[in-house]
N, C-alpha and C positions, 0 to 999 in steps of 0.2 A: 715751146709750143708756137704754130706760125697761124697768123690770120688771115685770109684773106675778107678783104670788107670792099663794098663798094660805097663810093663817096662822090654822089652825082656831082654837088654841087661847089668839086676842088676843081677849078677852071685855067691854074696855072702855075708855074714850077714853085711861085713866092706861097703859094697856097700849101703847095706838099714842102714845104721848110716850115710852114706851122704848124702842118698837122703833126708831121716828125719831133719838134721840138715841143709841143706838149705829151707825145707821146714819152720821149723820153725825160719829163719831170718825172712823171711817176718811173721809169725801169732807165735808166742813165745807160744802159747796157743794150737796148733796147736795136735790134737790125729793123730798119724800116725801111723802105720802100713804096714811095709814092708818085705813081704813074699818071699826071693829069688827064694825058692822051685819051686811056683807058679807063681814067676815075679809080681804077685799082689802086687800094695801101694794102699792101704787104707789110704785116708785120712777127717778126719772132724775138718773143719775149718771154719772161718769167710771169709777168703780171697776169691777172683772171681777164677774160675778154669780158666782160662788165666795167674792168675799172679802163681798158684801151676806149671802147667804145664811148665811155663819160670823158678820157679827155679829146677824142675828137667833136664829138657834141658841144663841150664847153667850151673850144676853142672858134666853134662856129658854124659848123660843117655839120651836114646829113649823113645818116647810114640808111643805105638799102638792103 
């Protein structure tokens, strides 16, 4: 399954290496993609978009 989520408030490349790497605790396997430019994370993974969305929020970041 692939996500697209926007994430106003990832302001730079060290931002989408965190959201990435929380995203991938939970799915290790996990394709991401995160565009600070465009705020766009792209993500396809196995995991439910509930559990993507709790580790971008826990890691610190907004979704739109």
């Amino acid at each position: 399954m692939t996500l697209q989520l926007t994430v106003p408030n990832m302001a730079c490349s060290a931002c989408g290496d965190t959201i990435t790497k929380a995203i991938q605790k939970i799915d290790p396997d996990a394709q991401v993609n995160a565009d600070p430019k465009t705020k766009l994370v792209s993500v396809d993974t196995l995991a439910s978009p509930t559990e993507i969305k709790q580790a971008i929020t826990s890691a610190g970041y907004t979704i739109t």
